[in-house]
VOGU-3710 file (C-alpha; in Angstrom, 3 decimals, decimal comma):
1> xxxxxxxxxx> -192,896/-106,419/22,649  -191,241/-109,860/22,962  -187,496/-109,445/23,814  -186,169/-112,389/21,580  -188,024/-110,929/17,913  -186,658/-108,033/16,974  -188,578/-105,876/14,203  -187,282/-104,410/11,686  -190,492/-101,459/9,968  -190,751/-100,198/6,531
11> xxxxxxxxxx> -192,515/-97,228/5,252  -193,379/-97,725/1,878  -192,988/-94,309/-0,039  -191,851/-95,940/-3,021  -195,013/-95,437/-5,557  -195,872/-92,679/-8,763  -198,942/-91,646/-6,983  -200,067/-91,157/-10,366  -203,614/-89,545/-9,228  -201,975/-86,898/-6,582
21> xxxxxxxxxx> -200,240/-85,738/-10,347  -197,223/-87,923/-9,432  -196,247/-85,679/-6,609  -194,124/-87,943/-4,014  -197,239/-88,559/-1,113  -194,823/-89,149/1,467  -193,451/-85,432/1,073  -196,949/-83,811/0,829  -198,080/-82,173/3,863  -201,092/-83,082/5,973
31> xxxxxxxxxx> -201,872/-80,757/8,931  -198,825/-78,653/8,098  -196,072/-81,899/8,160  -194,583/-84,004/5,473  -197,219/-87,203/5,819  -194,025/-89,772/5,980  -193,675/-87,810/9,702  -196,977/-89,406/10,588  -195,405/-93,002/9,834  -192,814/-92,366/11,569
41> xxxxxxxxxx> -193,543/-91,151/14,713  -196,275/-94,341/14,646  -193,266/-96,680/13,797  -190,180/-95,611/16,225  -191,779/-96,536/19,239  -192,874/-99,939/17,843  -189,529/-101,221/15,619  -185,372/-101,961/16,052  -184,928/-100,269/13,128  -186,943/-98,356/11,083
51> xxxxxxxxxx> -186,100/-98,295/6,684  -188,027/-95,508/4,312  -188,581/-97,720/0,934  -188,166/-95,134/-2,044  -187,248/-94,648/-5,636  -188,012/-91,116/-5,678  -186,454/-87,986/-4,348  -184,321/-90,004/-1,960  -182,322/-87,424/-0,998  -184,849/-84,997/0,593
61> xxxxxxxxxx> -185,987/-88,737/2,663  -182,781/-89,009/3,943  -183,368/-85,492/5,560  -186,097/-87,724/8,437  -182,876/-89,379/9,565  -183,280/-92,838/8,538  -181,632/-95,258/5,793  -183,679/-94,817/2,336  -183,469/-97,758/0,369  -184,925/-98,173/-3,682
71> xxxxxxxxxx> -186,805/-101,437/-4,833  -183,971/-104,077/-6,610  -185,690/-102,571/-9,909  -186,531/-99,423/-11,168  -189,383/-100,551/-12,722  -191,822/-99,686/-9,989  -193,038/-102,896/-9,124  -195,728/-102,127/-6,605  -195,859/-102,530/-2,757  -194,185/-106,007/-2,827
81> xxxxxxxxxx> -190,890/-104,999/-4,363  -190,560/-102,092/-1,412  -191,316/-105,592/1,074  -188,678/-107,547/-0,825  -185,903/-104,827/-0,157  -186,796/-104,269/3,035  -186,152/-107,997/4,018  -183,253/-107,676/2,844  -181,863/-104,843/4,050  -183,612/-106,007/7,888
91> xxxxxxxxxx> -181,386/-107,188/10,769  -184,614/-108,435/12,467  -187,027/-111,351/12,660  -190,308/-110,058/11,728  -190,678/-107,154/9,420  -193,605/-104,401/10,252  -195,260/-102,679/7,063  -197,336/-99,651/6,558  -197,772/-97,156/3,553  -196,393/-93,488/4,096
101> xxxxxxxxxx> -200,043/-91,852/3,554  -202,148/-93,015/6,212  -201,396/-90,232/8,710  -204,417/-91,510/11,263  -202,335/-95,195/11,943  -200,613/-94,683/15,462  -197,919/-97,040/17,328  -201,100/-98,808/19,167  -202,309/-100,383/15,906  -198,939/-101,075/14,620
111> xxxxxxxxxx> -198,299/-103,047/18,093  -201,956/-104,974/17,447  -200,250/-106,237/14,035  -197,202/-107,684/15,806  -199,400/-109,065/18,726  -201,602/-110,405/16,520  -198,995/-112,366/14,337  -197,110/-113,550/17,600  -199,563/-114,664/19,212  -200,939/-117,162/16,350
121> xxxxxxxxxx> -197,305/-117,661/15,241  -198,608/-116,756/12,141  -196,131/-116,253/8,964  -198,057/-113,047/8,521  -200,955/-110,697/10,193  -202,410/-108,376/8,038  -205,184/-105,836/8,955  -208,799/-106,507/8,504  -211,213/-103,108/9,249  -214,194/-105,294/9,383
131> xxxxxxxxxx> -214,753/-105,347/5,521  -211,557/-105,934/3,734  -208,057/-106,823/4,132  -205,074/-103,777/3,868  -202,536/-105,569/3,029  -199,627/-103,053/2,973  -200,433/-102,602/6,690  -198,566/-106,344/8,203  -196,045/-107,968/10,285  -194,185/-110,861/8,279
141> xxxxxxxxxx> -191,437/-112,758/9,052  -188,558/-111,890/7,587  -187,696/-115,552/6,606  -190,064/-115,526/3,800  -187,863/-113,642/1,757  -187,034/-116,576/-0,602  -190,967/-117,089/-0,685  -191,252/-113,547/-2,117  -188,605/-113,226/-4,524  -189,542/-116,252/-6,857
151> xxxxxxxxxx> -193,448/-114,570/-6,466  -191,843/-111,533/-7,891  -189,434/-113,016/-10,220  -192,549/-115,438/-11,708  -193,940/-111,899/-12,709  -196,381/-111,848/-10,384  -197,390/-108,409/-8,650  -200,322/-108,880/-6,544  -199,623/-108,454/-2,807  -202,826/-110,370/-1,972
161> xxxxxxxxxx> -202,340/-113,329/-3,801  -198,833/-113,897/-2,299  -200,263/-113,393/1,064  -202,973/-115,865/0,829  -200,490/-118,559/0,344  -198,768/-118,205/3,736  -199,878/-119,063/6,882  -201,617/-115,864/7,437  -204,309/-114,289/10,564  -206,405/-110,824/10,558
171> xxxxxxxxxx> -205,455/-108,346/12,650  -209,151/-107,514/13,554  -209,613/-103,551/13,365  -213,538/-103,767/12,749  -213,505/-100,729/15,926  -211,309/-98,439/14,409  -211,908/-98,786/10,277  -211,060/-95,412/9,742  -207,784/-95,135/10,303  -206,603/-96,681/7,460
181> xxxxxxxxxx> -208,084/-93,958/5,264  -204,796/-92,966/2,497  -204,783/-90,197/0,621  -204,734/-90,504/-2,884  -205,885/-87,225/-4,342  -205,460/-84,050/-3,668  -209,152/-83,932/-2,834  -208,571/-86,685/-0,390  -206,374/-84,808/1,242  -208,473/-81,582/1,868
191> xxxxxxx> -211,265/-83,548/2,930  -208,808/-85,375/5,505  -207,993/-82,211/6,835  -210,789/-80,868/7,300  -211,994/-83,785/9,292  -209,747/-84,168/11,634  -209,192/-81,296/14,473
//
């Protein structure tokens, strides 16, 4: 990693997960450990600092060690509002982004994000498997705070939309797609199981 930009990751835990019967994802176990641990461990080796993004049982997140920090509104505003308070709370220049229910991500593909923004000087890289953009996997400067918070505060939600107006590049994934399999239902996370030795 570049000496001079320091990174500052999120793990955004802060959703209802209203199909896993709002059980907290980050909290469920996958392979016998609390899926957050998966983000984690993919994270440390990759960040400055590393923030768990919340609203929910913040207290038993606290227990991995890290700061825990709750959106700027309790209205659960979606992925974006987790960003926002991130930025703020980030002593870094570039902030690093992934969900807290993809256990398959590792440090490697978080370091392809950062690469791949650095090297375009990009305001943002977001991953591309091939098919389709995941947004809530990126590495965004930190400077576009301002940027986000009149997106949010004009109502809007979508994390896509706000991304396509910055200067943004694909962090090309097309050989490993499945990684970025989440888990949203309890069914999705038996079958992840069992796929994986």
């Amino acid at each position: 990693m570049n000496s001079q930009t320091k990174v500052t990751g999120v793990i955004l835990a802060g959703g209802l997960a209203r199909r896993m019967n709002n059980q907290d994802k980050g909290l469920i176990n996958f392979k016998g450990r609390p899926m957050i641990s998966y983000a984690i461990a993919a994270m440390t080796p990759v960040v400055d600092q590393l923030i768990i993004n919340a609203n929910r049982n913040r207290e038993r997140y606290r227990q991995f060690g890290l700061p825990v920090v709750a959106d700027q509104t309790d209205t659960f505003d979606g992925p974006l509002a987790g960003v926002l308070t991130a930025m703020i709370h980030a002593d870094a220049d570039v902030l690093l982004v992934m969900p807290c229910d993809s256990p398959l991500v590792k440090a490697e593909h978080l370091r392809k994000l950062l690469s791949a923004r650095a090297e375009q000087d990009a305001d943002v890289a977001v991953a591309f498997d091939g098919e389709r953009l995941h947004p809530v996997f990126m590495a965004i400067r930190i400077t576009l705070k301002s940027s986000l918070e009149a997106y949010l505060s004009s109502g809007e939600r979508k994390i896509g939309l706000w991304l396509e107006q910055l200067n943004r590049v694909k962090a090309d994934f097309s050989d490993t797609p499945g990684i970025f399999t989440n888990v949203n239902t309890m069914t999705e996370l038996s079958a992840l199981e069992a796929g994986i030795d």
